[in-house]
C-alpha positions in Angstrom: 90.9 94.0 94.5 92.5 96.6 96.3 95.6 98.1 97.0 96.3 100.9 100.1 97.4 104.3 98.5 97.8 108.0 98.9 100.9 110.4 99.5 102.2 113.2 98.9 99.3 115.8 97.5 95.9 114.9 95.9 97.1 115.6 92.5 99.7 113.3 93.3 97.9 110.9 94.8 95.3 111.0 92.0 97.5 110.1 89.0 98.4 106.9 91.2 94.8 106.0 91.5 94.0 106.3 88.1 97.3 104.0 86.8 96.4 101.4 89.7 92.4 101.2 87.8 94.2 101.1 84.5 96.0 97.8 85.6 92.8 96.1 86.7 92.0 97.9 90.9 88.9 97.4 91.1 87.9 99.4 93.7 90.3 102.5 95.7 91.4 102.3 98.9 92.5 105.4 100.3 95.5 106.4 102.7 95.0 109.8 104.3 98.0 111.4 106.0 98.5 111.8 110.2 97.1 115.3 110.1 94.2 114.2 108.7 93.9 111.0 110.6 94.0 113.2 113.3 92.1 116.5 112.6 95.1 118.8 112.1 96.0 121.4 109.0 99.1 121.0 107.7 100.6 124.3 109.2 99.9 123.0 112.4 103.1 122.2 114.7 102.0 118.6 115.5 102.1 118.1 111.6 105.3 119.1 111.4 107.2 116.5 109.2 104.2 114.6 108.6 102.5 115.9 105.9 101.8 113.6 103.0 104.1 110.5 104.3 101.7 107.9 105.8 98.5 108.8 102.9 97.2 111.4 101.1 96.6 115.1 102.8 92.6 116.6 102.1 93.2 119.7 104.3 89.1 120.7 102.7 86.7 120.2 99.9 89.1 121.5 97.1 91.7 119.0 97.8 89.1 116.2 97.7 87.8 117.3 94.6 91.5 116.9 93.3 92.0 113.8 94.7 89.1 112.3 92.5 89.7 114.0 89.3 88.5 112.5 86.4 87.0 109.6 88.8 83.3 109.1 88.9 82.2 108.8 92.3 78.9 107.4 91.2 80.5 104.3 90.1 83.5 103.9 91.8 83.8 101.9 95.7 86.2 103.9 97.7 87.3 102.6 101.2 88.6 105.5 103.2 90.8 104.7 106.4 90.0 107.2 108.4 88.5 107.3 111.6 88.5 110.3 114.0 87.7 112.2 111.2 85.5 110.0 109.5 82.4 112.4 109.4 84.4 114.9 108.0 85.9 112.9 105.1 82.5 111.8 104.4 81.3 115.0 104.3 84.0 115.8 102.2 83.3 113.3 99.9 79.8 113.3 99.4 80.0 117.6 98.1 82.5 116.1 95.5 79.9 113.7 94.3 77.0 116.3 94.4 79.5 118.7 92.5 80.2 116.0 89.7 76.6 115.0 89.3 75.8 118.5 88.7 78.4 119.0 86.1 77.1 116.0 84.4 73.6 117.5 84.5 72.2 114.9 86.8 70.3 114.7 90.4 73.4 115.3 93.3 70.9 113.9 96.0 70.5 110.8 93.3 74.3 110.5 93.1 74.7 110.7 96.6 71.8 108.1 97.3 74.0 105.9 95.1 77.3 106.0 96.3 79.0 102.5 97.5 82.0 102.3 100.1 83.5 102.4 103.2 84.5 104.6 106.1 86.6 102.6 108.3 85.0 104.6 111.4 86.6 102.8 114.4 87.8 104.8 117.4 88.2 101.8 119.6 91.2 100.4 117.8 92.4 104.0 117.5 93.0 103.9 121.4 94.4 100.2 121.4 97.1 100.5 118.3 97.0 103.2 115.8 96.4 106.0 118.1 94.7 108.6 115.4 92.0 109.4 117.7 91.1 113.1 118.3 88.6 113.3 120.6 87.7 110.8 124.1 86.0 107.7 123.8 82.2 109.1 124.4 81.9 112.1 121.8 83.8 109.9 119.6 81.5 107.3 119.6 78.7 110.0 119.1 80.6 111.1 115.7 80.4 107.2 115.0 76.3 107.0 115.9 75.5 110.2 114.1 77.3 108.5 110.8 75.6 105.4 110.9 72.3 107.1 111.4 72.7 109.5 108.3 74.1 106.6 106.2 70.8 104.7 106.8 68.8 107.6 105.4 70.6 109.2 103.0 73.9 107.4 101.7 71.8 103.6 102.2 74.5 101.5 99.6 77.3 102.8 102.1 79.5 100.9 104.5 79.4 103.8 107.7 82.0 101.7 109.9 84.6 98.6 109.1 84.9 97.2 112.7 89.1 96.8 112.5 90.3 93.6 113.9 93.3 94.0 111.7 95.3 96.8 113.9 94.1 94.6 117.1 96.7 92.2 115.8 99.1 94.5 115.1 99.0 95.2 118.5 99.6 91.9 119.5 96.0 90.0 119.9 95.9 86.1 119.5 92.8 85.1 117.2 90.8 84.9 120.6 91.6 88.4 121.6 91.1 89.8 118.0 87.9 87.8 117.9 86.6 88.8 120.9 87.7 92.9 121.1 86.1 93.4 117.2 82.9 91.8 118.4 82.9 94.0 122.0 83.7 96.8 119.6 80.6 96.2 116.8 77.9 95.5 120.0 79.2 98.7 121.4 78.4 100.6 118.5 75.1 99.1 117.7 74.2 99.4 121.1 75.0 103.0 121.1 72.9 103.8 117.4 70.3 102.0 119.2 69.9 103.9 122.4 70.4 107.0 120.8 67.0 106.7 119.3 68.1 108.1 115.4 67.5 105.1 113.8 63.7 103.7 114.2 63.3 100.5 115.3 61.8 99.1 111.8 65.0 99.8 110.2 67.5 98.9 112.6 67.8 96.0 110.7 69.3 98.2 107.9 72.2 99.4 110.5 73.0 95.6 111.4 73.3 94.7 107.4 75.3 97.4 106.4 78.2 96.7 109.4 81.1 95.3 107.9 84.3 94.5 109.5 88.3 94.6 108.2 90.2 91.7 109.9 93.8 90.5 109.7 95.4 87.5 108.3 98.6 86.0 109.7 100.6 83.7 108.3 99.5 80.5 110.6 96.5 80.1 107.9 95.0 78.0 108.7 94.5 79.0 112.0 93.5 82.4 111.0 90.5 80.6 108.2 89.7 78.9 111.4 89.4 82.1 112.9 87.3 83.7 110.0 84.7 80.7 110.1 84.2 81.3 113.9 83.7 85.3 113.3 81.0 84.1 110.9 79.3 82.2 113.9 79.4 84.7 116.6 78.3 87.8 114.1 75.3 85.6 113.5 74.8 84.5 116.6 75.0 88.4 118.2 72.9 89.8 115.4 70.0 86.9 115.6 70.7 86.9 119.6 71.2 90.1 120.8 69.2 92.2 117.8 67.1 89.7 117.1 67.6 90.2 113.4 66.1 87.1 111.0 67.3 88.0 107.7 70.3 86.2 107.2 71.5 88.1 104.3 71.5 91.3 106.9 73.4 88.4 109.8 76.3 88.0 106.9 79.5 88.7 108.7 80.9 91.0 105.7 84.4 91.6 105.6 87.7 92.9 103.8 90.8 92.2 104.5 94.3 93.6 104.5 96.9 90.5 105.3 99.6 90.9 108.0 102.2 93.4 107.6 103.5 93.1 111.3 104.8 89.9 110.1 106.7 91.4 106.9 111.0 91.5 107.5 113.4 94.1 106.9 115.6 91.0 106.7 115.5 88.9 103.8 112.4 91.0 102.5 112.3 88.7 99.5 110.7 86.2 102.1 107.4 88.5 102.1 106.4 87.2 99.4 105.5 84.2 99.9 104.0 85.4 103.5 101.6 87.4 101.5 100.2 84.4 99.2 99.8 82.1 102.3 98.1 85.5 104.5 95.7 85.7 101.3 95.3 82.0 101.4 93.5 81.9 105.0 90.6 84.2 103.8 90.5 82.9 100.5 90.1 79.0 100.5 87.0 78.7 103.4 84.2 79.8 100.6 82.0 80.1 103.6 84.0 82.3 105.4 85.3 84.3 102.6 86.2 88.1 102.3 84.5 90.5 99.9 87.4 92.5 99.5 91.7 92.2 99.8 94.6 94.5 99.9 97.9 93.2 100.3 100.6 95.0 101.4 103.4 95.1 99.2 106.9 92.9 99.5 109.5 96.2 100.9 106.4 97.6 103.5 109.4 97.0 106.4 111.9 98.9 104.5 109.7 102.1 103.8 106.5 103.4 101.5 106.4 100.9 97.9 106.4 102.1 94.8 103.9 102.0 92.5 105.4 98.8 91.1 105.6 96.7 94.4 101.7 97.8 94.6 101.4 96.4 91.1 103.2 93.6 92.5 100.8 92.9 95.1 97.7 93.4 92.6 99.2 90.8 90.1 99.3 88.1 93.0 95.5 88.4 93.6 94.9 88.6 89.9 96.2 85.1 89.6 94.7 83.5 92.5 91.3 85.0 90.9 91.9 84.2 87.4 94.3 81.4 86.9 93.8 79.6 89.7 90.5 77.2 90.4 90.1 78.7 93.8 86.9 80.7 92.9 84.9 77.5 91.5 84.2 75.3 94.2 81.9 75.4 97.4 83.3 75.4 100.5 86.5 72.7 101.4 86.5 72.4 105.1 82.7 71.6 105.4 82.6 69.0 107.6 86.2 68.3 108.4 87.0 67.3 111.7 89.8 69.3 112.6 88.7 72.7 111.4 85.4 71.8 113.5 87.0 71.5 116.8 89.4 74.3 115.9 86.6 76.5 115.4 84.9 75.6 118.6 87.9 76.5 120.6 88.4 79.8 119.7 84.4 80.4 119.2 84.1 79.4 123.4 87.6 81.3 124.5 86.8 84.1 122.4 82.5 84.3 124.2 84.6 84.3 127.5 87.0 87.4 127.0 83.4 88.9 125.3 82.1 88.4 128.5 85.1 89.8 130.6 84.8 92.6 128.3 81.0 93.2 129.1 81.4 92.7 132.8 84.0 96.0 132.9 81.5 97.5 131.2 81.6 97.2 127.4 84.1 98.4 125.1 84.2 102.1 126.0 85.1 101.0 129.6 87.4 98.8 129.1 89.3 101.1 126.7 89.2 104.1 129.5 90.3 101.9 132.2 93.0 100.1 130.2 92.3 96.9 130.4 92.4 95.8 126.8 95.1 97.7 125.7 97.1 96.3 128.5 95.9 92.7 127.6 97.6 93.4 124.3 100.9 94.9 125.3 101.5 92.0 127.2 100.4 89.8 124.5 102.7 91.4 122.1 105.4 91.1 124.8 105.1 87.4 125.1 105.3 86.9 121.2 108.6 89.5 121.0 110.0 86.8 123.9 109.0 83.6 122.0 110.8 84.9 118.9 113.5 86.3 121.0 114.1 83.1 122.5 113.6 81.2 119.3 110.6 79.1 120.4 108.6 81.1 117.3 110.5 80.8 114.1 110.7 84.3 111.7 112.8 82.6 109.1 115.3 84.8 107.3 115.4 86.6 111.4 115.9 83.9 113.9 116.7 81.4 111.7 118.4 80.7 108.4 119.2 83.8 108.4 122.1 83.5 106.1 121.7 84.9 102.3 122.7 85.2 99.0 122.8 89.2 98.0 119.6 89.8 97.2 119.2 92.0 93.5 115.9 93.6 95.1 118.0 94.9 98.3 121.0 95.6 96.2 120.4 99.6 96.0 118.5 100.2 99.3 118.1 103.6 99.0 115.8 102.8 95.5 114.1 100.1 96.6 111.1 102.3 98.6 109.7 105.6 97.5 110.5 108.5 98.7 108.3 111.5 99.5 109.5 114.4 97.4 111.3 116.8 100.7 109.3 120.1 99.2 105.7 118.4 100.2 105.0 119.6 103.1 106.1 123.0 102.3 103.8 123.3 99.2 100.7 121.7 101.8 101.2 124.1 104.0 101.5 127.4 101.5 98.4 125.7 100.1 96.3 125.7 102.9 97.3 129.3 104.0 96.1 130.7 100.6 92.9 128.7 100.3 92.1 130.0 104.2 93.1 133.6 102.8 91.3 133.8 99.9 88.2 132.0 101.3 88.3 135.0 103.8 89.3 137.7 101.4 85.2 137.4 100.0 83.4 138.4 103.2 80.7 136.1 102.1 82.7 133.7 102.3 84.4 134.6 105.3 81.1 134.9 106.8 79.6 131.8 105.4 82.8 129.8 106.9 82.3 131.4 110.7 78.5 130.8 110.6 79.3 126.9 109.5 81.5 126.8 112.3 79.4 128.6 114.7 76.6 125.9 114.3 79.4 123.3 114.7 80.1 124.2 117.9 76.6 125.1 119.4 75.0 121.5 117.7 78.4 119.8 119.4 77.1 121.0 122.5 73.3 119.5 121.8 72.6 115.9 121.2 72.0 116.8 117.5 72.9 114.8 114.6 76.2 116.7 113.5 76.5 115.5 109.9 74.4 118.4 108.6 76.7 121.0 110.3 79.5 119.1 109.0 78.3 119.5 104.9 77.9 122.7 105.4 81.3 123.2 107.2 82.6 121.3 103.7 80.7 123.6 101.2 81.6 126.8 103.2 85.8 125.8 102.7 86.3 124.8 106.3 89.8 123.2 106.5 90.3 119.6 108.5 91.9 121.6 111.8 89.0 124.1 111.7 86.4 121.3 111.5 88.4 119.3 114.2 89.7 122.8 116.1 85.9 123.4 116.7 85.2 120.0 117.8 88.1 119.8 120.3 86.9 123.2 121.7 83.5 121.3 122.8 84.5 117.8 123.6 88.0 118.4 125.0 91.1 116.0 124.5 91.9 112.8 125.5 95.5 110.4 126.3 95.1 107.0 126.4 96.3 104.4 128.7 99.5 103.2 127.3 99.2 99.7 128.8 102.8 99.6 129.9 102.6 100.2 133.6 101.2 96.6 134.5 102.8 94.3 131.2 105.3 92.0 131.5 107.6 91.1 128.7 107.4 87.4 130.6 110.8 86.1 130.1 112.2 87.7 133.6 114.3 84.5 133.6 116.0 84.4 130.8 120.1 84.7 131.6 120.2 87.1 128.7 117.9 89.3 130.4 119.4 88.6 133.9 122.9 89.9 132.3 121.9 92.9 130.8 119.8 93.5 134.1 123.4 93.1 136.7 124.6 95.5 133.8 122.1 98.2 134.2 122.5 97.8 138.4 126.6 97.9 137.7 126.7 101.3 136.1 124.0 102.8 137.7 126.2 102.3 140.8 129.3 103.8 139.1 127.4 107.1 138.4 125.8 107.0 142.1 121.7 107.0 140.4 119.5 104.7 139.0 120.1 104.4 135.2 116.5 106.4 133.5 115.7 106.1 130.2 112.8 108.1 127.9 110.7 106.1 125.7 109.1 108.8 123.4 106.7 109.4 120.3 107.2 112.9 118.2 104.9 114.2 116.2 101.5 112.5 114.8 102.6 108.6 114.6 100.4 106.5 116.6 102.0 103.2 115.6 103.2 102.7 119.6 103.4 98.8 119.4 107.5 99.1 119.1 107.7 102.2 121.6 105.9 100.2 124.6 107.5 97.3 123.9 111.0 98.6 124.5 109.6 100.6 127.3 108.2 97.0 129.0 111.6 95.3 128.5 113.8 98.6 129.9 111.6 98.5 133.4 112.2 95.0 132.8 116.0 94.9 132.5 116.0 97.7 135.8 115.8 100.9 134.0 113.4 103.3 135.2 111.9 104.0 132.3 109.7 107.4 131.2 106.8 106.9 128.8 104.0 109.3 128.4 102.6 108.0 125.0 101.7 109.4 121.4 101.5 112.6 119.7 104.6 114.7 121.6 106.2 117.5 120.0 110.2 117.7 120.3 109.8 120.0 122.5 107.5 118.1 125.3 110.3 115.2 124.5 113.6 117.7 125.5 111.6 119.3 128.2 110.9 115.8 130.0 114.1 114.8 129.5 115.6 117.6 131.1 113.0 117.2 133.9 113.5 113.7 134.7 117.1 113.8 134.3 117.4 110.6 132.0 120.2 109.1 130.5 119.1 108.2 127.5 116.1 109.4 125.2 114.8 106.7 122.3 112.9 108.1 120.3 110.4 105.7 117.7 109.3 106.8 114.5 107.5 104.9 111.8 105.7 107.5 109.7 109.2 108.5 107.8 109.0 111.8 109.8 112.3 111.1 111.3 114.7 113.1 109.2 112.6 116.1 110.5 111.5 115.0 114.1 114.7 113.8 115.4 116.9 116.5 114.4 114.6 119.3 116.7 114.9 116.9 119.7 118.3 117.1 119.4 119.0 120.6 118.7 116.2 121.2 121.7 119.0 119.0 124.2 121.3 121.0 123.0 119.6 124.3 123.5 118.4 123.3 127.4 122.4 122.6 128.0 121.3 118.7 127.8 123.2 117.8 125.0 125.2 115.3 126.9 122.0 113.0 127.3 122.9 110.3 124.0 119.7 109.6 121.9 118.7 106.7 119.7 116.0 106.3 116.9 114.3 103.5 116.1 111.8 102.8 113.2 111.2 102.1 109.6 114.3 104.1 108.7 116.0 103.6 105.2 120.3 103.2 105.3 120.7 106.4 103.7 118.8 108.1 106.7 120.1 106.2 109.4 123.6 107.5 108.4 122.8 110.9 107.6 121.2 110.7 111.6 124.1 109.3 112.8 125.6 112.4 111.1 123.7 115.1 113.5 124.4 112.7 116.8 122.1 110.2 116.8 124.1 107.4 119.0 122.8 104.7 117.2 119.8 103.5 115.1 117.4 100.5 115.4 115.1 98.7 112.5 112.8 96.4 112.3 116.1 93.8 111.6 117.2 94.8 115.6 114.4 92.5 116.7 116.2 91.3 120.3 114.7 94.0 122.9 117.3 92.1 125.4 120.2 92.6 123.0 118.9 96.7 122.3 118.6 96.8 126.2 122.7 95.9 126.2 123.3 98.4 123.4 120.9 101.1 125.7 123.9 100.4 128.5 126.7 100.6 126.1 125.4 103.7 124.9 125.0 105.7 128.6 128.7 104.3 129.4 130.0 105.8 126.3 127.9 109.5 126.9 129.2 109.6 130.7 132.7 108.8 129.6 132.7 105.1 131.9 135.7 103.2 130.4 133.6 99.9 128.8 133.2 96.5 131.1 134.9 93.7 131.3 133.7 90.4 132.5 134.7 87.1 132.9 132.4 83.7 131.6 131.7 83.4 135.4 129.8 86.4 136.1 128.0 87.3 133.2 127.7 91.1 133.9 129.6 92.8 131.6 130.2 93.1 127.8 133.9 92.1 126.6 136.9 94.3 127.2 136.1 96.0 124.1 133.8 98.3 123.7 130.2 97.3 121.9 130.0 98.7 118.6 127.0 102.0 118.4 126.5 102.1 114.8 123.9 100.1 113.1 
């Protein structure tokens, strides 16, 4: 029983850790920040205004050591979501361990042979949703190999990659798509520790066993238990088939889960809860088909970061399936049931077939390099934004019943979410300038910190296994950006296809759509040009799902739209503006970097005499920071509430009127161009 944690600093981070284990966690699961996701220091300008929002930052091996103060590694199971990084967390992790067994007078290399956990370790999904990759697709999937093969030797009781279905459907895959891109993703990598010749063929076996997976659970559950019951299948039938593996026990599909947070509502939040317990329900009740492990996210996700008492919140709700309920007592209920039977068939065949289409483009590497998946879920995501949109997929609380009492837990918005403490990132990044400096004042250790990097670099270059360079990066005081700087220095950097070019939001149809589309054509030919708008992503946040899906519905409402994907500074974002001469710049945030992000871009407009070009925000973005960014200029700010793309396309138009001084439209019922004679509100 888990809960997803970590902000602010280690020490912080810690004492949150060690309350949640008081109240009956039994097991951490750790959030790292988006410089460390992503290989950066916190002094770096891409971390700028992210440090300690999204997890915990471990900038080296004295802020892991603080993050597990007082919390035995040798006993405890820590997940870690990390991924481009993975190695290096490990790394991390594993000196802390050798350091406590010492200080407790017992064998480090028996402590470390005894440790039990998880890196999550997948850089396929990084390209498809979260987009906290550091390095391209084929040294990254070396990093992966080189893991698993010193895991099999030397860690043997650790998990050295969850295969993540869960941000797939985030992204937007149906159960088949989520089914079959996890699989393509988990034969990928065995292939590739295979062929690479580390692991010997008696123990491969060992590699296969110790693969576990972290899936997502929507709220159609019982769908999605379908969907777990035919992940069971395949896994077995790929690890007896394709591995030829004959211990069951090591053909166990092994997962954990986190249940669907895409699906939680900024409107009528109180509504999440019940979400949740159905979400938990679907990999819960199919004994066969059950996960080892849950973290549910907590009721306010949608409004911003919970509090320690919406996580106990969501701990409490396990606690009583587990231990009030009868859940846990009885063997499987859908064993032979009909229904569930053919269910499982159909998405067990559909999801073989996209496995196949997958393979034929060349595995999962290839079909991540050439876009094909991640286009296959843009336009996925697209569809379900339309169905909603249109009503067709009911969101209650959204699209309908969305009338409400006033809600006590809503009453004092700017309470009801956590709030990283504004001095953070200033005290993260003096901290890692004196820990580099006084690591270098010793010219031992100055030395010993070069020479670790030194090897990094040459054995980067080699086929060698790199986790022995990266311990000795960790006990030498190498920070996260030096250990990634190093890496990026030999492997280069990589931008993923953004799947937007060739998506279609599907409804073209829709009169809505066909208004706001004679709208965007009518002032485009009042200022003589087609109307342009920038989609675009400051600083470290990866979450693109809401970026490309406003970019797919602005080219599909007649805007010429500009999106060049993740990880921008405000400066890239004001300089393509100005280039491409837009008319409007939207700018999507979700990692509560916004307050610090947004205000650059706009001072950089401002600076490049582009101040006239309006720009709206859109995000997880609390009241009380959607007014004070109103406050600096922002034209107008979007939640997850705004949920009509059609409807923000309209406001897109109302805003570029308003900025070029066009007096507003008028219309009449018969030609549905226009807005009304008065002007559309731009606030909230």
């Amino acid at each position: 029983m888990r809960t997803y944690a970590g902000h602010s600093s280690a020490a912080a981070s810690n004492a949150l850790y060690r309350r949640n284990l008081e109240k009956g966690q039994t097991g951490l699961s750790v959030a790292f920040d988006l410089p460390t996701q992503t290989g950066y220091d916190p002094d770096h300008p891409l971390s700028r205004g992210e440090v300690g929002k999204v997890g915990v930052p471990v900038s080296h091996v004295g802020d892991m050591r603080a993050l597990f103060d007082e919390i035995p590694l040798a006993t405890m199971n820590t997940s870690m979501t990390i991924n481009a990084t993975a190695m290096w967390l490990l790394a991390l992790y594993q000196v802390v361990a050798e350091e406590q067994a010492e200080s407790a007078g017992q064998d480090p290399a028996a402590a470390v042979a005894a440790l039990t956990g998880t890196t999550q370790n997948d850089i396929i999904k990084e390209y498809l949703s979260r987009g906290t990759y550091a390095f391209p697709p084929t040294p990254s999937m070396r990093l992966i190999t080189d893991l698993i093969a010193y895991t099999v030797s030397s860690i043997p009781r650790w998990n050295p990659i969850n295969i993540c279905s869960y941000h797939l459907q985030e992204a937007g895959a149906t159960p088949v798509q989520e089914l079959a891109y996890a699989l393509s993703t988990a034969v990928a990598v065995l292939d590739a520790v295979r062929d690479s010749g580390q692991v010997p063929p008696e123990r491969f076996g060992e590699v296969v066993g110790r693969m576990s997976f972290f899936v997502n659970a929507g709220v159609r559950f019982v769908e999605e238990m379908c969907k777990m019951r035919a992940f069971v299948r395949l896994w077995d039938e790929i690890a007896a088939q394709r591995y030829g593996i004959e211990d069951p026990a090591r053909r166990r599909f092994r997962y954990g889960v986190q249940v669907n947070s895409l699906g939680l509502t900024e409107a009528q939040p109180e509504n999440n809860v019940q979400r949740i317990v159905l979400e938990m329900l679907a990999v819960t009740l199919s004994k066969d088909a059950r996960a080892r492990a849950v973290q549910l996210p907590a009721w306010n996700e949608a409004l911003g970061l919970p509090r320690p008492w919406d996580q106990q919140w969501s701990l409490r709700i396990q606690q009583v399936l587990a231990f009030e309920s009868d859940l846990l007592e009885y063997d499987d209920l859908f064993e032979g049931s009909v229904v569930v039977e053919a269910r499982v068939q159909e998405l067990v065949t559909a999801a073989r077939a996209e496995m196949e289409r997958v393979a034929g483009l060349g595995g999962a590497v290839a079909a991540v390099e050439g876009g094909y998946m991640k286009s296959e879920l843009v336009g996925s995501l697209a569809r379900r934004r339309a169905r909603i949109e249109s009503g067709d997929e009911v969101v209650v609380g959204v699209n309908r019943f969305a009338s409400s009492e006033p809600s006590p837990l809503t009453a004092d918005l700017d309470t009801a979410v956590h709030r990283v403490a504004a001095d953070v990132e200033e005290a993260a990044v003096v901290a890692v300038r004196r820990w580099r400096e006084e690591r270098d004042a010793d010219p031992a250790g100055r030395e010993r910190a070069r020479a670790a990097l030194e090897r990094l670099r040459a054995e980067a270059a080699t086929d060698t296994n790199l986790m022995a360079a990266t311990l000795e990066c960790a006990r030498a005081g190498v920070t996260t950006g030096e250990w990634a700087g190093a890496l990026r220095e030999v492997f280069g950097e990589f931008r993923a296809p953004t799947g937007v070019g060739s998506a279609s939001g599907g409804d073209g149809g829709t009169e809505a759509l066909r208004a706001v589309r004679a709208r965007v054509r009518a002032t485009g030919a009042e200022l003589g040009e087609t109307l342009r708008v920038l989609v675009g992503k400051p600083g470290l946040d990866g979450h693109s799902n809401g970026a490309e899906q406003v970019a797919v519905r602005a080219r599909d409402a007649g805007f010429e739209v500009v999106y060049q994907g993740i990880r921008l500074t405000p400066g890239q974002i004001v300089d393509a503006a100005v280039a491409e001469d837009v008319h409007l710049v939207g700018l999507s945030i979700l990692s509560g970097s916004h307050l610090a992000l947004v205000p650059e871009v706009l001072d950089g407009l401002r600076a490049a005499g582009a101040g006239d070009i309006p720009v709206v925000v859109g995000g997880i973005i609390p009241a009380v920071d959607a007014r004070r960014l109103e406050e600096l200029g922002v034209a107008a700010v979007f939640t997850p509430k705004d949920f009509g793309l059609t409807e923000i396309m309209g406001r897109f138009v109302d805003v570029v009127r308003a900025a070029r001084g066009l007096p507003p439209e008028t219309r009449t019922a018969a030609d549905g161009t226009g807005t009304t004679q008065e002007a559309a509100p731009l606030s909230r």
